[in-house]
Residue, then its C-alpha position, 0 to 999 in steps of 0.5 A: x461856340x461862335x455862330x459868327x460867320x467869316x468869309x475865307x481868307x488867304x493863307x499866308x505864303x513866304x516865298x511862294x510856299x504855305x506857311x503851316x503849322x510845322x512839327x518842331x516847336x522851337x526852331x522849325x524852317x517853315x518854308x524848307x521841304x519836308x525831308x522824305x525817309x522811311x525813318x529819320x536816323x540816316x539824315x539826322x546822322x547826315x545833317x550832325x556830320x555836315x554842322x560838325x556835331x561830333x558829340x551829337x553823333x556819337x549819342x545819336x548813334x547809341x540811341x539808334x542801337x538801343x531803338x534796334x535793341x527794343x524793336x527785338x523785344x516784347x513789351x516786358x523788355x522793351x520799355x528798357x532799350x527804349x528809354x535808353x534810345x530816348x535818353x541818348x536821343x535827347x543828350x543829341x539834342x542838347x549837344x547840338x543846342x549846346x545846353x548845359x545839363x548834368x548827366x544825370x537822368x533828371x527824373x525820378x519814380x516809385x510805386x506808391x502804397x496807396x494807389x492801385x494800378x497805373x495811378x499808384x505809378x508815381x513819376x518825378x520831373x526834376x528841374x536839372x539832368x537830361x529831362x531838365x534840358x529838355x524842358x529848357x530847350x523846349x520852353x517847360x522849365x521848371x520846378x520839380x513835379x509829380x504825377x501818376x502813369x495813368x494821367x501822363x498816358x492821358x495826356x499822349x495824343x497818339x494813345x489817346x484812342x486808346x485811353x478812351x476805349x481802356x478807361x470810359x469815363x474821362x472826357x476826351x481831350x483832343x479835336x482833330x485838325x484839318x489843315x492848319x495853317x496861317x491865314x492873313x486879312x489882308x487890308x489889317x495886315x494881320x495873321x493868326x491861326x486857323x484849323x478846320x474841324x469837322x462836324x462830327x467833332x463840332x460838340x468838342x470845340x465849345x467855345x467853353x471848352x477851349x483854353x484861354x486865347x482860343x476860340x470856335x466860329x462858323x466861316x459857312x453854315x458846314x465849316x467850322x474853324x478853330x482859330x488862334x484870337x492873338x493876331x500878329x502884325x505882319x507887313x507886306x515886305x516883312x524882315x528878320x524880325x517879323x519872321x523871329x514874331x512869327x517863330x515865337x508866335x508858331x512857339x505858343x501854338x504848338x502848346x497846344x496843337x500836337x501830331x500823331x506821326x503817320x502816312x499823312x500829317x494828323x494834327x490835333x489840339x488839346x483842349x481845356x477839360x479835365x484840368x486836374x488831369x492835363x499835364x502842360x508838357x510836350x509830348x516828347x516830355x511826357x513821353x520821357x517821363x512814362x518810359x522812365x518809369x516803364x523802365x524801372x519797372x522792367x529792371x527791377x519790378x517786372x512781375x508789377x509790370x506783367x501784372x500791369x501786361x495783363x490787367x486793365x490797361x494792358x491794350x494801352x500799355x502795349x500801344x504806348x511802348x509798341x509806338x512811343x519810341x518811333x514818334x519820340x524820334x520824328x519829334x527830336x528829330x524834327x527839333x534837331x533838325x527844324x525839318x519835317x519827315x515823312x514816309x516816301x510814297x504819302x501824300x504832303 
């Protein structure tokens, strides 16, 4: 870590407003207000009938049923109706982009011989289907892949808590963010990154444990910033262009800054250990993948699912299908929409 020292600099501002990390990765407006609604389905449906987005609509529709349908279920059910809400969710997304997909899901599962619980839960990502245009949307592309349940649940923010807490032994991969933002200097006229990290989470930030790009210093002997190295130029009267550079660079940072949806805004960054565990997804992807296999498992293996109920991870298990669902939709909802969405009633 960085002992350096940095006197504090101003946040960058576009008419008048913060500019923030904000929750869409690809198109966000990061100057708009954030939306407040105790869920996102009613202005999602608002805003697809005032851009014309008749097909969009009609999916978005499904994918609420089917959420209603899970609410009413414990977890041996749920995971079900949930895939299916993130699946008709997703095809909302990709009308709305007008990215070609197959109609095929675009991914694939089994329950392998050779492994023994969560791991030997084995999930494919194809290249094509509905899970292929959301890689595409997304920027994660790609050819097919594997990987096991256990490592994809790792590498879920919003369970990760839990994770910890079921399996002792893996390092844990996110730091808590306060307040990131974009900062200028103002006499270089550049921009970069910069999040505050708190003392108690200090160890984590280790400049050796950060990815490629990143890295830790001291602006004061009790604060600790996280910062983004890659600066941008960004001029004083800036035009379309120079917003385009800075979407792109809002693109990179949400690789690896993430939220947990909540009554306040909880952002976190993936740091670099354990690397034959990370999966380099959004969480939406990933979250996609698990609930797939979760869904499988509840049609056609649900006593291999009781058992995982009941087993180890059984706490974790739980939590991933009690919050999955609602976070998945104030995700697309945000990448629908370019919006943010918060509880009434919270503080901004």
């Amino acid at each position: 870590m960085s002992t350096r020292t940095t006197g504090a600099l101003p946040s960058l501002t576009i008419d008048g407003r913060k500019i923030v990390v904000r929750k869409a990765k690809t198109t966000p407006n990061l100057t708009a207000k954030t939306v407040l609604a105790e869920d996102p389905w009613d202005f999602v449906d608002l805003w697809m009938r005032q851009q014309g987005e008749d097909d969009a609509r009609f999916y978005w529709g499904q994918a609420r049923e089917f959420a209603s349908a899970a609410e009413a279920l414990t977890s041996i059910s749920a995971p079900l109706p949930a895939y299916y809400s993130i699946l008709n969710a997703t095809k909302a997304l990709l009308e709305v982009r007008s990215e070609s997909y197959a109609f095929k899901h675009g991914i694939g599962g089994r329950t392998a011989d050779d492994g023994r619980g969560l791991t030997a839960e084995r999930v494919t990502l194809g290249p094509g289907g509905v899970l292929g245009g959301l890689r595409s949307v997304l920027g994660e592309a790609g050819p097919l892949e594997r990987f096991n349940l256990k490592t994809l649940l790792y590498n879920l923010v919003w369970i990760h808590r839990a994770f910890v807490l079921t399996y002792t032994s893996v390092p844990e991969l996110f730091i808590p963010l306060r307040d990131p933002r974009f900062v200028l200097l103002p006499h270089r006229r550049r921009v970069w990154l910069s999040a505050d990290v708190s003392e108690k989470d200090a160890s984590m930030a280790r400049n050796s444990d950060l990815p490629a790009g990143w890295e830790s210093c001291r602006q004061s002997r009790n604060r600790l910033v996280l910062r983004r190295k890659r600066r941008m130029k960004w001029p004083e009267d800036p035009d379309e262009k120079d917003l385009e550079k800075l979407l792109r660079y809002h693109r990179w940072i949400r690789k690896r800054v993430c939220y947990i949806r909540g009554p306040m805004r909880l952002w976190y960054f993936k740091r670099g250990v354990a690397s034959k565990h990370q999966v380099d997804h959004s969480s939406m992807v990933i979250t996609f993948a698990a609930m797939h296999r979760l869904s499988d498992l509840a049609r056609y293996d649900p006593n291999t699912l009781q058992r995982y109920l009941e087993g180890q991870g059984n706490w974790l298990l739980n939590e991933f299908i009690s919050i999955a669902l609602n976070q998945f939709i104030d995700e697309i909802a945000a990448e629908i929409t370019g919006m943010e969405f918060m509880i009434p009633g919270t503080r901004q």
